[in-house]
C-alpha positions in Angstrom: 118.1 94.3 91.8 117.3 91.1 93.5 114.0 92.4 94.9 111.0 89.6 95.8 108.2 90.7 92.4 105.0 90.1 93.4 102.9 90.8 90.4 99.0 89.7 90.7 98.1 89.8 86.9 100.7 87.5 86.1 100.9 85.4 88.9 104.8 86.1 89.6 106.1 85.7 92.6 109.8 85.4 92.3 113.1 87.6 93.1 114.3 89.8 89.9 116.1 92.6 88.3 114.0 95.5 87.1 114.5 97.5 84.6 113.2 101.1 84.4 113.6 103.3 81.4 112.0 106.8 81.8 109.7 106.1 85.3 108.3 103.1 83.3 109.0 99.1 83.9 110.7 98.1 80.8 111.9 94.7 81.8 111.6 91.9 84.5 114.4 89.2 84.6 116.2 87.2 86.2 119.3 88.4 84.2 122.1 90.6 85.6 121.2 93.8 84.2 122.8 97.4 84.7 121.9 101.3 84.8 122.4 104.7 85.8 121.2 104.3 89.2 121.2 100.5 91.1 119.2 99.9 93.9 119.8 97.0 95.7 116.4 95.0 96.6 117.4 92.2 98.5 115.0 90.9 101.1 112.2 93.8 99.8 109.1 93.2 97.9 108.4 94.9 94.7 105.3 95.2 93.7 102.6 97.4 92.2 101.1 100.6 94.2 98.2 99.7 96.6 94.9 101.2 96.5 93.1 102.0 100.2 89.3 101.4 99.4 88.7 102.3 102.7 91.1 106.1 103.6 89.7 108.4 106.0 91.6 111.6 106.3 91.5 113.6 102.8 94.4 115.8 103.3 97.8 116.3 102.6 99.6 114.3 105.7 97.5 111.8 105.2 97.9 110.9 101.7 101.9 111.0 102.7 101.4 108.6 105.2 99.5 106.3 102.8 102.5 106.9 100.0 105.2 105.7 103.0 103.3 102.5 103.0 103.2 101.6 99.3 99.5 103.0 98.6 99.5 105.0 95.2 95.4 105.1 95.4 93.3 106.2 98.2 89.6 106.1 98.2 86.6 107.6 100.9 84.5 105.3 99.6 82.4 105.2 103.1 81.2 108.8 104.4 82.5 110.0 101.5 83.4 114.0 101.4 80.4 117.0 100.7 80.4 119.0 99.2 81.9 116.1 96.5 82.3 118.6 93.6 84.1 120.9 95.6 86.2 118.2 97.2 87.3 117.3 94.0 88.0 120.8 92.6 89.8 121.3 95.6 92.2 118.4 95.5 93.1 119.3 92.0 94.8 122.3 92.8 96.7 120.7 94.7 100.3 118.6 93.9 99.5 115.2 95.8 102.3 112.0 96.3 99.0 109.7 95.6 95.8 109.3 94.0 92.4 109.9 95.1 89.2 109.6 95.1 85.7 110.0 97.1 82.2 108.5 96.4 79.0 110.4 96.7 77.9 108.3 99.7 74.3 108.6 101.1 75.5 108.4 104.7 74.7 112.2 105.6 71.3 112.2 103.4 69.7 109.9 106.6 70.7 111.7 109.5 68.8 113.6 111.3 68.2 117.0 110.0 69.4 118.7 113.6 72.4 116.8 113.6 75.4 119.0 112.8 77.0 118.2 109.1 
């Protein structure tokens, strides 16, 4: 309730009630509106998840940190992770707060072949 929406696709940026039916939005208004559980917003911004294009740190505590600060997506889209395919198969065993993601970066494919990787 009363919390400052900040909604980029449709250009809102206005305090409202939110309703949420199931862990989905199902209205925005600036009607009094009522539920099982009230949380008072006042003074807070709501607004979608962030994504982190730029996350270093590919691990549990990290990705908590990020979800403490509003991020619901975190990329390595720099040095990215290798082996990628086993990053991936790796992070899907496990039950992360957050999203994630890696590219297959060419950063280690130019060092030198006697530097450690």
């Amino acid at each position: 309730m009363n919390g400052r929406v900040i909604d980029p696709e449709t250009q809102l940026d206005a305090v409202r009630n939110i309703g949420i039916v199931n862990g989905t939005i199902s209205m925005i208004t600036e009607n009094n509106i009522s539920g099982k559980k009230t949380i008072d917003a006042t003074g807070k911004i709501v607004s979608p998840g962030f994504i982190d294009l730029h996350m270093h740190g590919q691990n549990l505590g990290a990705y908590r940190m990020q979800a403490t600060q509003g991020v619901t997506m975190a990329l390595e889209l720099e040095s990215s992770v290798l082996p990628i395919d086993e990053f991936y198969a790796g992070q899907a065993k496990k039950n992360l707060p957050i999203h994630y993601g890696a590219a297959a970066a060419w950063t280690f494919g130019i060092l030198p072949l006697s530097m450690p990787r």
